[in-house]
C-alpha positions as CSV (number, residue, x, y, z in Angstrom):
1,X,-25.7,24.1,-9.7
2,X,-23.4,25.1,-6.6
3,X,-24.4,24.1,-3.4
4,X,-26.0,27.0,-0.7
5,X,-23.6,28.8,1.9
6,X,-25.6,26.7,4.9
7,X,-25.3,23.4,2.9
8,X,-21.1,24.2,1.7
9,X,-21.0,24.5,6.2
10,X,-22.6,21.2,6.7
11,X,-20.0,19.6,3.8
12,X,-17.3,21.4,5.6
13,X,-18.0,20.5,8.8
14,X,-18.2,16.6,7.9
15,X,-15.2,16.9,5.8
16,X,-13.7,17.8,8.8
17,X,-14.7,14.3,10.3
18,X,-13.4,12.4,7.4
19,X,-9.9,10.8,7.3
20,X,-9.8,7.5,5.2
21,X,-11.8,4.6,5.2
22,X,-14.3,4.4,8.1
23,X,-15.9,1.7,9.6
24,X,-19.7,1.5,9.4
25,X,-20.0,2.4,13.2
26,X,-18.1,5.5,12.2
27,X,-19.8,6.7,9.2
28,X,-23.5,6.4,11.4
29,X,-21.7,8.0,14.2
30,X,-20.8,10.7,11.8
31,X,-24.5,9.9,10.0
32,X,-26.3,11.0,13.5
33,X,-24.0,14.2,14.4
34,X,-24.6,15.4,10.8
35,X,-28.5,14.3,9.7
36,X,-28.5,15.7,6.6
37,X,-25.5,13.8,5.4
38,X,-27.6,10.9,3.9
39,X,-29.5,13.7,1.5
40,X,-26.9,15.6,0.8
41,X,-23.6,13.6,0.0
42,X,-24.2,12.6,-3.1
43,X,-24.5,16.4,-4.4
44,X,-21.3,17.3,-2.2
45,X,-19.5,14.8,-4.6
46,X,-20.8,15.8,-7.9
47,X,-19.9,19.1,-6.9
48,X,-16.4,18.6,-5.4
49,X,-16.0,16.3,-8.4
50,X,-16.8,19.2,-10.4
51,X,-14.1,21.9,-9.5
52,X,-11.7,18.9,-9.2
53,X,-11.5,18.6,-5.0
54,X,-10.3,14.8,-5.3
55,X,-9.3,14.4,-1.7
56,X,-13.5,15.7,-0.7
57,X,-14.5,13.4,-3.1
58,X,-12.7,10.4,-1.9
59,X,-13.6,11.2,1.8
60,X,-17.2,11.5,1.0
61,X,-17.1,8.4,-0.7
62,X,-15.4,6.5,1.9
63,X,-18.3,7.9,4.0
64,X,-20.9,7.5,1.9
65,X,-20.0,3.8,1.5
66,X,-20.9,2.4,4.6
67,X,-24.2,4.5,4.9
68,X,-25.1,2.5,1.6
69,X,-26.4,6.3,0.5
70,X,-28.5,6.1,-2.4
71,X,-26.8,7.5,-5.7
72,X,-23.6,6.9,-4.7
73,X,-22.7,4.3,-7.8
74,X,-24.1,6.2,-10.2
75,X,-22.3,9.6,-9.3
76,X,-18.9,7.8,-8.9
77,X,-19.5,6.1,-12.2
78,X,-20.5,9.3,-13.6
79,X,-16.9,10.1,-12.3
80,X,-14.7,7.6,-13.9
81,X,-16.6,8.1,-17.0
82,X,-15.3,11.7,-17.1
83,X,-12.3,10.8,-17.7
84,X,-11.0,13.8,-15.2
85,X,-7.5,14.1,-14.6
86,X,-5.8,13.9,-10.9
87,X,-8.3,11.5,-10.4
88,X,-7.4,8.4,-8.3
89,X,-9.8,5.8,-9.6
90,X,-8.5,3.1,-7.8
91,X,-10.6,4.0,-4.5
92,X,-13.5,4.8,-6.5
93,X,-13.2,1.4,-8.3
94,X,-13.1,-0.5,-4.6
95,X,-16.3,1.4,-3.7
96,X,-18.4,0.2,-6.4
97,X,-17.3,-3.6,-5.5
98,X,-17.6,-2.8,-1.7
99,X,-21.2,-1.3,-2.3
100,X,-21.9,-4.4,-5.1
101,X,-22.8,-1.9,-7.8
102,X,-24.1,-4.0,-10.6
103,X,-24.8,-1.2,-12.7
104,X,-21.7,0.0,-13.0
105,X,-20.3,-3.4,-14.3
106,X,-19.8,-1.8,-17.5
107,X,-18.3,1.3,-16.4
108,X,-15.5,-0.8,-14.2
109,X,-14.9,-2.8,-17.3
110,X,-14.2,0.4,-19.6
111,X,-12.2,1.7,-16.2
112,X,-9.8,-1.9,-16.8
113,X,-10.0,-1.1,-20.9
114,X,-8.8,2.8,-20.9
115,X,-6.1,1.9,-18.1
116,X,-4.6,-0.9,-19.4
117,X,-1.7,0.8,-21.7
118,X,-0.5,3.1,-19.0
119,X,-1.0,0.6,-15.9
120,X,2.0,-1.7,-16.5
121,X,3.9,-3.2,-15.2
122,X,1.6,-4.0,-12.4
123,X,-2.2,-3.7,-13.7
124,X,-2.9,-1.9,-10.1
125,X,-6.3,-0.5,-11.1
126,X,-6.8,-3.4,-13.7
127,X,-6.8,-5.6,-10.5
128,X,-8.5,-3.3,-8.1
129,X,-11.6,-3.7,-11.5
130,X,-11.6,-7.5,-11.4
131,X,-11.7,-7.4,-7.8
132,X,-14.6,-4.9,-7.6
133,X,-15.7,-7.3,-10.4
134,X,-15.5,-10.3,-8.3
135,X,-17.1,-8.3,-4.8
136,X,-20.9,-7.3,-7.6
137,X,-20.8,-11.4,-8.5
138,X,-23.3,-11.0,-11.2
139,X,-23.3,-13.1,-14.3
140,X,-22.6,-10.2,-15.9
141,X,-19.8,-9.0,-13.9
142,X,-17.6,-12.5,-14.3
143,X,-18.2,-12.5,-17.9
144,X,-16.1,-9.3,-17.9
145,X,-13.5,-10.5,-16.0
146,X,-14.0,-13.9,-18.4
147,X,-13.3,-11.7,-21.0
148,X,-9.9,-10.3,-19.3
149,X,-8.9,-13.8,-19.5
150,X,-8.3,-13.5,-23.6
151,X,-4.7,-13.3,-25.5
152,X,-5.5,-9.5,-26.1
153,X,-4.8,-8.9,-22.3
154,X,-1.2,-8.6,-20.5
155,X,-0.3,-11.7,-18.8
156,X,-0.7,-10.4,-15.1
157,X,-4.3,-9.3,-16.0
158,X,-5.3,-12.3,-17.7
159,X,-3.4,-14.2,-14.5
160,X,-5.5,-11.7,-12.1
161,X,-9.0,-12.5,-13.9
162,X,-8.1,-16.1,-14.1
163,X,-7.5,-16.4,-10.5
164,X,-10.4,-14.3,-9.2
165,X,-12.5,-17.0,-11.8
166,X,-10.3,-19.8,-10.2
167,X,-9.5,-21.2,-13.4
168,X,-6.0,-20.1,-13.5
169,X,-4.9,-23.6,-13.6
170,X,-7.3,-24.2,-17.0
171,X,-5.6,-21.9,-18.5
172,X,-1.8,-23.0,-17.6
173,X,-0.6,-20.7,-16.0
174,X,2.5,-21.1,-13.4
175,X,2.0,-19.6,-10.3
176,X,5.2,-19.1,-9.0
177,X,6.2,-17.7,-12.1
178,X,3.1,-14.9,-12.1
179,X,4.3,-13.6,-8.7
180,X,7.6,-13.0,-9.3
C-alpha cells in the first residue's frame, strides 16, 4: 500500500522538520504545525521502511517517540524482525526502551542473539538491548538480560547484563579489568 500524493506532502514536509532526537516540546511543536502527524506516522515508517529510506525512518521514529504515537513498537519491531540490511538498529533498539515497549521484550532479545557474532569486540547494540531491557523493567525483560548473564555469552555482554542487574559483583567479575 503506498501512501496518497497529499499524504507523501505532509511526510515530506515533516521530514523536513526532523533532524535527530527531539525533545518532547519539539515533537508537539512539530505535532500542532502538522495535525495529522499522530495518524499518520506510523504508516510513513512502514512505508519508508519498506523501499529502504533508513534516515525517514529513523527521523520519524525519533519523532514519533516523544508523541508516545500508538503503533510505534510494533512497526519498529516489525522492523528489526526483517532482518533489512543498511539498517541501524541501534536507534530503533533505544526507542523501544525510551517508549517502555514490553512487547517487544522478545524481539530486543533476538536483536542481542542475531547480533552477537558480528558485534565484537564491543557488543554496541548488545548493550544498547540490555539497556532498552533495563528502561521496559518487566519481569520479563530482566529475565532476558538474566539470561545474557550465562557462560554462552562474551564476557563484556555477560559484564553489561550483570551490571544493568547489579549483580556484577555475584558473579566475580573485576571492574577495572571489564573497562579496559
Amino acid at each position: 500500500m503506498t501512501a496518497s500524493m497529499a499524504e507523501r506532502s505532509e511526510a515530506d514536509r515533516v521530514e523536513s522538520l526532523v533532524n535527530g532526537f527531539l525533545a518532547e516540546r519539539d515533537a508537539r511543536s512539530i505535532a500542532e504545525l502538522h495535525p495529522g502527524v499522530c495518524d499518520g506516522i506510523v504508516s510513513w515508517i512502514r512505508e519508508a521502511a519498506h523501499v529502504g529510506r533508513w534516515t525517514r525512518v529513523e527521523k520519524f521514529a525519533n519523532l514519533a517517540a516523544p508523541l508516545r504515537v500508538a503503533g510505534l513498537g510494533e512497526v519498529l519491531q516489525e522492523i528489526l524482525d526483517s532482518g533489512a540490511a543498511g539498517l541501524n538498529k541501534e536507534d530503533l533498539v533505544d526507542i523501544l526502551g525510551e517508549i517502555r515497549e514490553a512487547g517487544s521484550v522478545a524481539c530486543l532479545f533476538r536483536v542481542a542473539e542475531g547480533s552477537v557474532s558480528k558485534d565484537a569486540p564491543a557488543y554496541w547494540l548488545c548493550q544498547k538491548v540490555i539497556s532498552s531491557l533495563g528502561e521496559i523493567g518487566t519481569p520479563e525483560a530482566f529475565e532476558c538480560i538474566r539470561q545474557m548473564t550465562a557462560q554462552s555469552w562474551p564476557d563484556t555482554v555477560r559484564w553489561h547484563a550483570a551490571v544493568e542487574l547489579g549483580i556484577e559483583d555475584e558473579l566475580g567479575f573485576d571492574e577495572g579489568q571489564m573497562l579496559r
